[in-house]
TIFIBA-761478 format. One record per residue (C-alpha): chain; x, y negated, z negated; residue in three letters. Coordinates in pm, 1 decimal, decimal comma, m for minus. Example, Ala and Ser with C-alpha at 12.3 -4.5 7.8 and 13.67 -1.06 7.14 Angstrom:
% TIFIBA-761478
@c = A	u = 1230,0	v = 450,0	w = m780,0	r = ALA
@c = A	u = 1367,0	v = 106,0	w = m714,0	r = SER
END
This chain:
% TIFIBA-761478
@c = A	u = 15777,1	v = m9549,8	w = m1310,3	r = UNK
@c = A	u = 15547,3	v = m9677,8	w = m1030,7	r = UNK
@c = A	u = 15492,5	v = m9393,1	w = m777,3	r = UNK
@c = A	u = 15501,6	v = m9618,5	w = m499,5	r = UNK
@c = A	u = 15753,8	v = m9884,9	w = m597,5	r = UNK
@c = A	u = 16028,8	v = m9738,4	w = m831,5	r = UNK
@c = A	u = 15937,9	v = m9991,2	w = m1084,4	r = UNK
@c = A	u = 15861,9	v = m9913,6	w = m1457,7	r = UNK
@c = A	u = 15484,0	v = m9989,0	w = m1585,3	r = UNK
@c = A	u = 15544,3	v = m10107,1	w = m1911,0	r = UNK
@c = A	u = 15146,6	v = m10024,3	w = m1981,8	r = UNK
@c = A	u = 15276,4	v = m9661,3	w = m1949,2	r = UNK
@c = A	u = 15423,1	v = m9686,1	w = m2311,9	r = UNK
@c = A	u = 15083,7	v = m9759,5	w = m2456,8	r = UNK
@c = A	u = 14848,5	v = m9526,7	w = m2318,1	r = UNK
@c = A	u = 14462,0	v = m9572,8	w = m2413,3	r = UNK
@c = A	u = 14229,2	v = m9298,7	w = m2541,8	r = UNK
@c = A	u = 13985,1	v = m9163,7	w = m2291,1	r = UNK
@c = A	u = 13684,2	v = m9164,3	w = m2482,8	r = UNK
@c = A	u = 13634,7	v = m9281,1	w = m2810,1	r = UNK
@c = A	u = 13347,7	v = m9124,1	w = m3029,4	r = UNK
@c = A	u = 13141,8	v = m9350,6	w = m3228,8	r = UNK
@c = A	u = 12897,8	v = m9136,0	w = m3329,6	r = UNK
@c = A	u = 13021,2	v = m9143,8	w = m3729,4	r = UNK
@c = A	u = 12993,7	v = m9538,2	w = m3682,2	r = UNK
@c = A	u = 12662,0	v = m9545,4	w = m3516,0	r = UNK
@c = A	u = 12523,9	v = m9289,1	w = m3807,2	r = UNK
@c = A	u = 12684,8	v = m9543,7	w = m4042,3	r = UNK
@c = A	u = 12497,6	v = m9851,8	w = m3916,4	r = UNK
@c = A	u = 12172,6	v = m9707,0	w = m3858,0	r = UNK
@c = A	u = 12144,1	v = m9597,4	w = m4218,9	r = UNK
@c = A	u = 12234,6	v = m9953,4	w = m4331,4	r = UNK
@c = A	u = 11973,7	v = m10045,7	w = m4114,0	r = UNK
@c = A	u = 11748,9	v = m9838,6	w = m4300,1	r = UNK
@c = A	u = 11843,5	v = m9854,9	w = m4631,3	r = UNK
@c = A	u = 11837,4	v = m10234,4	w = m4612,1	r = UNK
@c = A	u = 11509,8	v = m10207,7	w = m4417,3	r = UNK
@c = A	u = 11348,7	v = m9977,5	w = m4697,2	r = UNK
@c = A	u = 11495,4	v = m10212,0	w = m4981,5	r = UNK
@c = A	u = 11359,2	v = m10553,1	w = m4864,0	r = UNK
@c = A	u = 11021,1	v = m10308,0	w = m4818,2	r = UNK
@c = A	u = 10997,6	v = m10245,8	w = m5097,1	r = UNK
@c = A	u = 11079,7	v = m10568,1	w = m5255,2	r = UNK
@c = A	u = 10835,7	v = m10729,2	w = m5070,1	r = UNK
@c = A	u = 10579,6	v = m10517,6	w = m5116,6	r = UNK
@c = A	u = 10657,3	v = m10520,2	w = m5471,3	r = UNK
@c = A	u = 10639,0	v = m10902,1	w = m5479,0	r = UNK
@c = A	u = 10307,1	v = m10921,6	w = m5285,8	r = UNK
@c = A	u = 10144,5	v = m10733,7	w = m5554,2	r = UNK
@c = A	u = 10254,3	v = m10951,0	w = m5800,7	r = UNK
@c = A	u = 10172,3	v = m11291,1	w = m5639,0	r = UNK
@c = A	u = 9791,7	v = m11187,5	w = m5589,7	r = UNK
@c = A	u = 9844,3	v = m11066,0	w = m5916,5	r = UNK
@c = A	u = 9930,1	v = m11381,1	w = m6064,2	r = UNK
@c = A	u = 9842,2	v = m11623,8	w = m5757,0	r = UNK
@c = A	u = 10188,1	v = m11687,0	w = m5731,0	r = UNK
@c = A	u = 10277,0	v = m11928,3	w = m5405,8	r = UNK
@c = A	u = 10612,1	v = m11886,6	w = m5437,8	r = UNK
@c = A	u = 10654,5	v = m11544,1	w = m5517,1	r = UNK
@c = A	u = 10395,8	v = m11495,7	w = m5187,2	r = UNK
@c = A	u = 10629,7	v = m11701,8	w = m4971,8	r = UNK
@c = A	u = 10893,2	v = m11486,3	w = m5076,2	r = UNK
@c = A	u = 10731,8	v = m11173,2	w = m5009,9	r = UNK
@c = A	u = 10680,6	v = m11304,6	w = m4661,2	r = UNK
@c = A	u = 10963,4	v = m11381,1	w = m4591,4	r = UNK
@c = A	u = 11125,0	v = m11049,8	w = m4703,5	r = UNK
@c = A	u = 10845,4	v = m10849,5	w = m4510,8	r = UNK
@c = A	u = 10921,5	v = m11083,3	w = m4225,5	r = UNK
@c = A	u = 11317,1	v = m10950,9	w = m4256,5	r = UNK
@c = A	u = 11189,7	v = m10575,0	w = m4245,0	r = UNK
@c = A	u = 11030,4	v = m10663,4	w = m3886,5	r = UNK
@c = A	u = 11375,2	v = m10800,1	w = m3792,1	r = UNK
@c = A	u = 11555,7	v = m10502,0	w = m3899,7	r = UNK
@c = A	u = 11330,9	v = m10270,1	w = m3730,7	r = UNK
@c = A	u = 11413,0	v = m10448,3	w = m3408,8	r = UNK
@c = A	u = 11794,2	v = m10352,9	w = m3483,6	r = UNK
@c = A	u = 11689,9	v = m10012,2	w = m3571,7	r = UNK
@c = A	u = 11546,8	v = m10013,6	w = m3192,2	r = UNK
@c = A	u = 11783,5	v = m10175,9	w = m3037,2	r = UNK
@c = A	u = 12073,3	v = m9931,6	w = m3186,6	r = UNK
@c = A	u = 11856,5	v = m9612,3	w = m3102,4	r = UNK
@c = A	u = 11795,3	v = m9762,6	w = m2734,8	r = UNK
@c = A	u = 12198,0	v = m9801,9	w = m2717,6	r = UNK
@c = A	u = 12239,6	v = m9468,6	w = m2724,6	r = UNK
@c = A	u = 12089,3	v = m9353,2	w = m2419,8	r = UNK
@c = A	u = 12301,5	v = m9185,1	w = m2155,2	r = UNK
@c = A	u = 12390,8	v = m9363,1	w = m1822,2	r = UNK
@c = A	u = 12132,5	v = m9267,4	w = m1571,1	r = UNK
@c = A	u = 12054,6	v = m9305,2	w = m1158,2	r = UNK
@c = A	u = 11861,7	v = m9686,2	w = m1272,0	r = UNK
@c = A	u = 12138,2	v = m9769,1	w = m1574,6	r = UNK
@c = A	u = 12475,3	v = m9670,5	w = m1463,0	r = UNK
@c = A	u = 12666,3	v = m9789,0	w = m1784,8	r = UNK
@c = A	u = 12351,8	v = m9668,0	w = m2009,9	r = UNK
@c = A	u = 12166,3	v = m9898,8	w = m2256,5	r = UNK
@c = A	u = 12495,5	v = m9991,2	w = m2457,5	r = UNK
@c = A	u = 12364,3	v = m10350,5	w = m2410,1	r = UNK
@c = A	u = 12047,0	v = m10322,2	w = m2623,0	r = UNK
@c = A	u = 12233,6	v = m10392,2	w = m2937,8	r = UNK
@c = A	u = 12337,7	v = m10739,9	w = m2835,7	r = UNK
@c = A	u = 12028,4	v = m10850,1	w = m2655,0	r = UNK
@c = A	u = 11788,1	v = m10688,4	w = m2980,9	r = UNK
@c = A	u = 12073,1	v = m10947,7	w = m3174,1	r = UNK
@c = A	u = 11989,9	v = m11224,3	w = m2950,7	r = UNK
@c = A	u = 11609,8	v = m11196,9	w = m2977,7	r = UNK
@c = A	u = 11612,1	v = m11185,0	w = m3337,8	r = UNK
@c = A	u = 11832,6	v = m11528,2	w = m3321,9	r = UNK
@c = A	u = 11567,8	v = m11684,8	w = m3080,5	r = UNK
@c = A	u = 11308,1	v = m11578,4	w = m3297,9	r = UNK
@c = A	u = 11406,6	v = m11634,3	w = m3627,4	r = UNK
@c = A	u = 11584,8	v = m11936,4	w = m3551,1	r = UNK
@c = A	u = 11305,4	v = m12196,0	w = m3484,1	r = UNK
@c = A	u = 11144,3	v = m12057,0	w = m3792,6	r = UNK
@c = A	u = 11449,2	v = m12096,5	w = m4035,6	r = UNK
@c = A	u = 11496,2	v = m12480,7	w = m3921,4	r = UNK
@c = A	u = 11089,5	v = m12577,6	w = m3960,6	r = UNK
@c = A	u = 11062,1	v = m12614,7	w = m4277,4	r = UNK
@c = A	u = 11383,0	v = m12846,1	w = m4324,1	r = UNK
@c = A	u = 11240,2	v = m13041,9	w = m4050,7	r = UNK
@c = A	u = 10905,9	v = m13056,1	w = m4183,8	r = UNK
@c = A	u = 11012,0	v = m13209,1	w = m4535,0	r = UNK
@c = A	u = 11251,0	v = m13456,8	w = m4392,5	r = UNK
@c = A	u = 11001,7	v = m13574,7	w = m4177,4	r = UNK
@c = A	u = 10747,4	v = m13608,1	w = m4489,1	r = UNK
@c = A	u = 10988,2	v = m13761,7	w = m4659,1	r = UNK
@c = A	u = 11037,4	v = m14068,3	w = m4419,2	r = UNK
@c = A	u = 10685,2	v = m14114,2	w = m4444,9	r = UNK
@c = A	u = 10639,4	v = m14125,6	w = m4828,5	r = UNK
@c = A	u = 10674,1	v = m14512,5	w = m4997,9	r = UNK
@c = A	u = 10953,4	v = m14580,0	w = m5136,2	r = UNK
@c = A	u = 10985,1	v = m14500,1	w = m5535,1	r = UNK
@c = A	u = 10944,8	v = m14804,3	w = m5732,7	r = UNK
@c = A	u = 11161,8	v = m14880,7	w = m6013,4	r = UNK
@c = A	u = 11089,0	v = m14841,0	w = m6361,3	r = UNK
@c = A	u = 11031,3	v = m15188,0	w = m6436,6	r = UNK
@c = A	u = 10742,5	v = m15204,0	w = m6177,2	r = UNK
@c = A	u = 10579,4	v = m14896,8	w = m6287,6	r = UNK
@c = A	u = 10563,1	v = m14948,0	w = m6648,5	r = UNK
@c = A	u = 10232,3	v = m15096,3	w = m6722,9	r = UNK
@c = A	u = 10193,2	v = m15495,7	w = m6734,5	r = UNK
@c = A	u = 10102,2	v = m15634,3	w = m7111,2	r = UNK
@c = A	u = 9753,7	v = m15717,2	w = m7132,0	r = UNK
@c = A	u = 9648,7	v = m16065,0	w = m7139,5	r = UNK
@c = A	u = 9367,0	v = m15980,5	w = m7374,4	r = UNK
@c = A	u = 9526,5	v = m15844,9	w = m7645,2	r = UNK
@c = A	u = 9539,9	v = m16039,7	w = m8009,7	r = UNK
@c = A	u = 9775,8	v = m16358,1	w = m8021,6	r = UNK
@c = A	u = 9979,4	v = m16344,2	w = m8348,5	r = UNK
END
């Protein structure tokens, strides 16, 4: 009932939890992070090796790239450690924030760099000629070969 009006708060019936813990959650995603953090590591480090090894371009690109992924999820890493802070005098509601603004970063960052390459061949592609048939590339009969 409403103190004040005699009227029944039906949000009464469904009362919320005062604090929730996520501490077992948080533990559980920062290990992810590092387990698939130490993984693509290693595979990249792996795969660098090899492509000097065997001057590999495309087994260099793709150590890049998965080096490139361990930066990314070290910036998660940080972003889920910042999170955790307490609220203080300057941050009221804490850091809880950091997670989605360490997500957002990595989508302005990575983003650009994910669509270049598409870009780049479909531009090189509009200005390559056009393929000629086969009947134009076959070689013309030579005029100075023996009459029978």
């Amino acid at each position: 009932m409403h103190k004040t009006l005699g009227l029944r708060d039906p949000a009464a019936a469904f009362p919320l939890p005062v604090a929730r813990d996520d501490a077992s959650d948080r533990r559980a995603a920062n290990r992810a992070v590092v387990v698939s953090a130490a993984g693509l590591g290693a595979t990249g480090l792996v795969e660098l090796l090899l492509a000097v090894l065997t001057g590999s371009v495309g087994l260099l690109g793709d150590a890049i790239h998965n080096l490139s992924d361990v930066s990314t999820s070290a910036v998660v890493f940080l972003g889920f450690r910042l999170s955790r802070r307490p609220a203080t005098e300057r941050y009221p509601y804490g850091l809880e924030r950091a997670e989605d603004l360490a997500g957002i970063g990595i989508a302005l960052v990575s983003g650009p760099a994910r669509r270049s390459p598409g870009m780049r061949a479909s531009a090189s592609s509009s200005r390559t000629a056009p393929p000629r048939t086969l009947a134009r590339a076959s070689p013309e009969p030579s005029s100075a070969s023996p009459a029978t």
